[in-house]
C-alpha positions in Angstrom: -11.6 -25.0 41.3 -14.4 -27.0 40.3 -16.5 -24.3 40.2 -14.5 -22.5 37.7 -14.1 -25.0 35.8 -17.7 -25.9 35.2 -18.6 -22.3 34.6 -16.2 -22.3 31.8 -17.2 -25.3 30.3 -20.6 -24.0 30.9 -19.7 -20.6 28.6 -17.7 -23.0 26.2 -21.1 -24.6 25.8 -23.4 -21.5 24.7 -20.7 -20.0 22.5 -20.6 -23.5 20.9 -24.3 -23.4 21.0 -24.7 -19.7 19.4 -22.2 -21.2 16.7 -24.3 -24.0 15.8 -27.4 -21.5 15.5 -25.6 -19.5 13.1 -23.9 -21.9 11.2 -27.2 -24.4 10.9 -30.2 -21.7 10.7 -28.9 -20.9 6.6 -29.7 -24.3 5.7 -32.7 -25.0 7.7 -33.8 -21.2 6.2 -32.9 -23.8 2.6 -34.9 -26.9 3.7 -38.2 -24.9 4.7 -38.4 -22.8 1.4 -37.7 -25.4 -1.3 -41.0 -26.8 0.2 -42.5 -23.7 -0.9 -44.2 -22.5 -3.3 -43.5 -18.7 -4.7 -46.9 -17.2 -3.2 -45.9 -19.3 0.0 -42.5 -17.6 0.9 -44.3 -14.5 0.1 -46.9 -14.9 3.2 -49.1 -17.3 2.4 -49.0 -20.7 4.4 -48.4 -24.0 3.8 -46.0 -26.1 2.2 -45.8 -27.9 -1.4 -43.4 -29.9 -3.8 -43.9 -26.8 -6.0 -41.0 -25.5 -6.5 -38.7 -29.1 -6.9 -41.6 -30.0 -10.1 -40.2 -26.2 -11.2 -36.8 -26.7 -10.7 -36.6 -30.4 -12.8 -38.1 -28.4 -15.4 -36.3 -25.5 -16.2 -33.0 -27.1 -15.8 -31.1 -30.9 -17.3 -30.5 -31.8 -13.2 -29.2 -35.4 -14.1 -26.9 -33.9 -16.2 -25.7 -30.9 -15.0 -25.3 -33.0 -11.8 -23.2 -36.0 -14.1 -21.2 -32.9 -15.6 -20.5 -31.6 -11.7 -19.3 -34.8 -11.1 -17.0 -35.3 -14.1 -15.4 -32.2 -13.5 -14.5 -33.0 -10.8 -13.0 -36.8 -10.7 -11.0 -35.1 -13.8 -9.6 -32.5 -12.0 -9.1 -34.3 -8.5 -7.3 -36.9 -10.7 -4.6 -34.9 -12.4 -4.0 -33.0 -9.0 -3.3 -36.0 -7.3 -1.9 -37.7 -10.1 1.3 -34.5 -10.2 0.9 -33.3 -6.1 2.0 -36.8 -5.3 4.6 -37.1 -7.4 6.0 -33.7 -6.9 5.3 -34.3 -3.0 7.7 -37.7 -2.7 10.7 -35.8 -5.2 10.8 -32.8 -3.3 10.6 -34.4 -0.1 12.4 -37.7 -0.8 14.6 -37.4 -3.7 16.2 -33.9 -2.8 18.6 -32.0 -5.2 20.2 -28.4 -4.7 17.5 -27.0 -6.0 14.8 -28.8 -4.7 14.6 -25.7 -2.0 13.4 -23.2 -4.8 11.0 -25.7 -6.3 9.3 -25.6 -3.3 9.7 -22.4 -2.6 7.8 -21.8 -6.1 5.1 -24.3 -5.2 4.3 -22.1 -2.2 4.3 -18.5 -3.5 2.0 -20.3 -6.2 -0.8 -20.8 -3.6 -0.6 -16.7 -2.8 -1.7 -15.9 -6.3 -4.8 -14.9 -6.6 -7.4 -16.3 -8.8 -8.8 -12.9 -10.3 -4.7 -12.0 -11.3 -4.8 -15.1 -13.6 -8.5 -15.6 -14.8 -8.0 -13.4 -18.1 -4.8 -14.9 -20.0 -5.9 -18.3 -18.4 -9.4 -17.7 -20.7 -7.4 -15.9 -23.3 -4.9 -19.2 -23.0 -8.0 -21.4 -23.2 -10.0 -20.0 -26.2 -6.6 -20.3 -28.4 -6.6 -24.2 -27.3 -10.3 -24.4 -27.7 -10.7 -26.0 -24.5 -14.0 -23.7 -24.1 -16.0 -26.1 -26.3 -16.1 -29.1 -23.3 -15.2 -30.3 -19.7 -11.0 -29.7 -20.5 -10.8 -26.4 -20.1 -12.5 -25.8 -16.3 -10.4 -29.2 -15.7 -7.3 -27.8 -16.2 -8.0 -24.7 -14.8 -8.8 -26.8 -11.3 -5.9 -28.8 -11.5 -3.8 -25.6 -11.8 -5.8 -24.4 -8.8 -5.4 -27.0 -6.7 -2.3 -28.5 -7.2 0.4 -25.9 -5.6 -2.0 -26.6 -2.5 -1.4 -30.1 -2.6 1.7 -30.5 -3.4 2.3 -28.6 -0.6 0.0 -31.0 1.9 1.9 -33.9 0.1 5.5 -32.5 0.3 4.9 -32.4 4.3 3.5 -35.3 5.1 6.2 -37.4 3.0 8.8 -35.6 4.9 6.9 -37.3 7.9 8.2 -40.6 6.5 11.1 -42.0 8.5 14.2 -41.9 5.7 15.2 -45.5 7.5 12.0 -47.0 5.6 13.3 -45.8 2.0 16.7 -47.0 2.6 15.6 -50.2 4.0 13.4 -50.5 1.2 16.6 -49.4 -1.6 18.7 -52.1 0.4 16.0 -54.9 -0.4 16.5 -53.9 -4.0 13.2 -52.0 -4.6 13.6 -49.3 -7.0 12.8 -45.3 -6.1 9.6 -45.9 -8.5 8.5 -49.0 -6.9 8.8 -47.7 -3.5 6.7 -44.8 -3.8 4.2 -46.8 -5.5 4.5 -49.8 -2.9 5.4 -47.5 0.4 5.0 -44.2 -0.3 1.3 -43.9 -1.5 -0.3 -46.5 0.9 1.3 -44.6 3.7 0.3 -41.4 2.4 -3.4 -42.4 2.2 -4.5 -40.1 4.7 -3.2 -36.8 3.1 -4.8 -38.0 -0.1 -8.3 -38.3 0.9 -8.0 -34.7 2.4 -6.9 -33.6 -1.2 -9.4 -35.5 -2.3 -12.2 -34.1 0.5 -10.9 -30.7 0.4 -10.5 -30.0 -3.3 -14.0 -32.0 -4.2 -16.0 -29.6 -2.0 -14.1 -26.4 -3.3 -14.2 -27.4 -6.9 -18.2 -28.6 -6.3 -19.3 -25.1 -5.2 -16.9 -23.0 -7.7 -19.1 -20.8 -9.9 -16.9 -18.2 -11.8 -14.3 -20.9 -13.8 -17.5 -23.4 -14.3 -19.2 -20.1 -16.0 -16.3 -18.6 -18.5 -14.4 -22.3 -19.3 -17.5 -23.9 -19.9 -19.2 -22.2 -22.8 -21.1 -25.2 -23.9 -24.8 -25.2 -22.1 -24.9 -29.0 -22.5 -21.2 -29.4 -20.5 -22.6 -26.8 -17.3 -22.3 -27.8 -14.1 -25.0 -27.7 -11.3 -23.4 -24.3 -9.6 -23.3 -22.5 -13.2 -26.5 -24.3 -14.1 -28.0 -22.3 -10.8 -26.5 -19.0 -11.7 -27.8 -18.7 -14.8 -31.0 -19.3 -13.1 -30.7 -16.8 -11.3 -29.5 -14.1 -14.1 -33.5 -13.4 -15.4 -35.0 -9.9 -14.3 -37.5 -11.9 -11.3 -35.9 -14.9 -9.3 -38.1 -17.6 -7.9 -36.8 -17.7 -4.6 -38.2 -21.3 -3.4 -36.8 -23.0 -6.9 -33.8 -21.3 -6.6 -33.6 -22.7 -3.1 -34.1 -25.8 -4.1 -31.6 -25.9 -6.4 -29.3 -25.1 -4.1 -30.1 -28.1 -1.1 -29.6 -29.9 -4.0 -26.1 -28.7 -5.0 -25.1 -28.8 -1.2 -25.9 -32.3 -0.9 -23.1 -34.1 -2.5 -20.7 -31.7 -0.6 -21.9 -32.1 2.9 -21.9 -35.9 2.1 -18.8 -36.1 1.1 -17.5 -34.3 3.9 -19.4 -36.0 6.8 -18.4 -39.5 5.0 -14.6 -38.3 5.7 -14.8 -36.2 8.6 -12.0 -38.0 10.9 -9.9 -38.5 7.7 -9.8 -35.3 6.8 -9.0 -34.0 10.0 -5.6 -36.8 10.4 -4.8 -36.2 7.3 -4.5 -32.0 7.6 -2.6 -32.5 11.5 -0.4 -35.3 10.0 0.6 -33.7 7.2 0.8 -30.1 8.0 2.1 -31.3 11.7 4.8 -32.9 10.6 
């Protein structure tokens, strides 16, 4: 019995192993040509800061990066701002139709974004929200929120009803309650809103590209595509470009590893 078990923890092991190749050989493949110059990835050897120098000049990093960022906080803001909200009504403050709310929230998350993309833009360029960081906002928070409404809508449901009532019998009204008992307890399914929709909205290329017309307001992903567009592609810059892009993401998701994982099997398991 032993035996067996060892040799399947033993297989466990190398599959995990052959995983972990795969998954980690793209980014050291990342690493190792940044530090390249153009006639290096070609065949020639060595290593140099090239490509980096190249990179810092052909595109506003610091800024592109800020406008990544502000993107973003906006977006992640309004999405929690209405997916929390929506979340403690529809879990909390139920009504007859509260069923087919919900049942709305989730056939929005099975639309697909190329269905939408054209009278979204069409939408957009009548509001002139093309001009600045509004328009790829909104279009994120539209994006994100049936998703986490969804998360949040769960995980409130997880809250015993005896704590509201308690709570209504010490006088405290339905607003202060979710303010005071709701959102402290629901701090776990936040940050994997926040996690979650941070690393999708980072590495988004296509609404960045046509909702953000202005080349001052790009962010880092489009900034990288249209680096990309010209007829010959420096490989290592483009490389470069990229570890740099990836950086924030990976951070943010090793920072809150373990919350991200309580948060997705307490909200979605309950």
């Amino acid at each position: 019995m032993k035996l067996k078990m060892k040799r399947k923890e033993a297989i466990i092991f190398v599959v995990m192993t052959l995983f972990a190749v795969v998954m980690i050989y793209p980014f050291y493949f990342m690493i190792n040509t940044s530090f390249k110059s153009n006639a290096q990835f070609l065949g020639a050897k060595g290593h140099s800061m090239l490509s980096w120098h190249k990179l810092f000049q052909a595109l506003p990093v610091g800024r592109q990066l800020l406008n990544s960022t502000v993107v973003c906080a906006g977006s992640i803001a309004i999405i929690l701002v209405v997916s929390t909200m929506a979340g403690y009504s529809l879990s909390k403050l139920r009504s007859k139709l509260s069923w087919l709310f919900f049942l709305g929230i989730v056939g929005a998350m099975l639309i697909p974004l190329q269905s939408i993309i054209i009278p979204a833009y069409i939408n957009a360029s009548h509001l002139n929200l093309l001009t600045g960081y509004w328009g790829a906002i909104f279009i994120y928070a539209a994006l994100g929120t049936p998703f986490a409404t969804f998360l949040m809508t769960s995980y409130f449901r997880g809250l015993p009803d005896d704590l509201i009532e308690a709570a209504i019998c010490d006088g405290l009204s339905y607003r202060r309650i979710f303010s005071k008992i709701a959102i402290p307890l629901a701090i776990p399914a936040i940050v994997t809103i926040i996690v979650l929709q941070f690393i999708q909205i980072w590495d988004d290329l296509l609404v960045g590209l046509l909702f953000i017309q202005d080349p001052n307001y790009r962010t880092i992903t489009v900034g990288l595509g249209a680096l990309s567009a010209g007829r010959t592609t420096d490989i290592p810059v483009l490389m470069a470009g990229s570890l740099l892009s990836a950086i924030p993401a990976v951070a943010v998701y090793l920072i809150f590893q373990r919350q991200l994982v309580n948060g997705l099997t307490a909200g979605i398991g309950k």
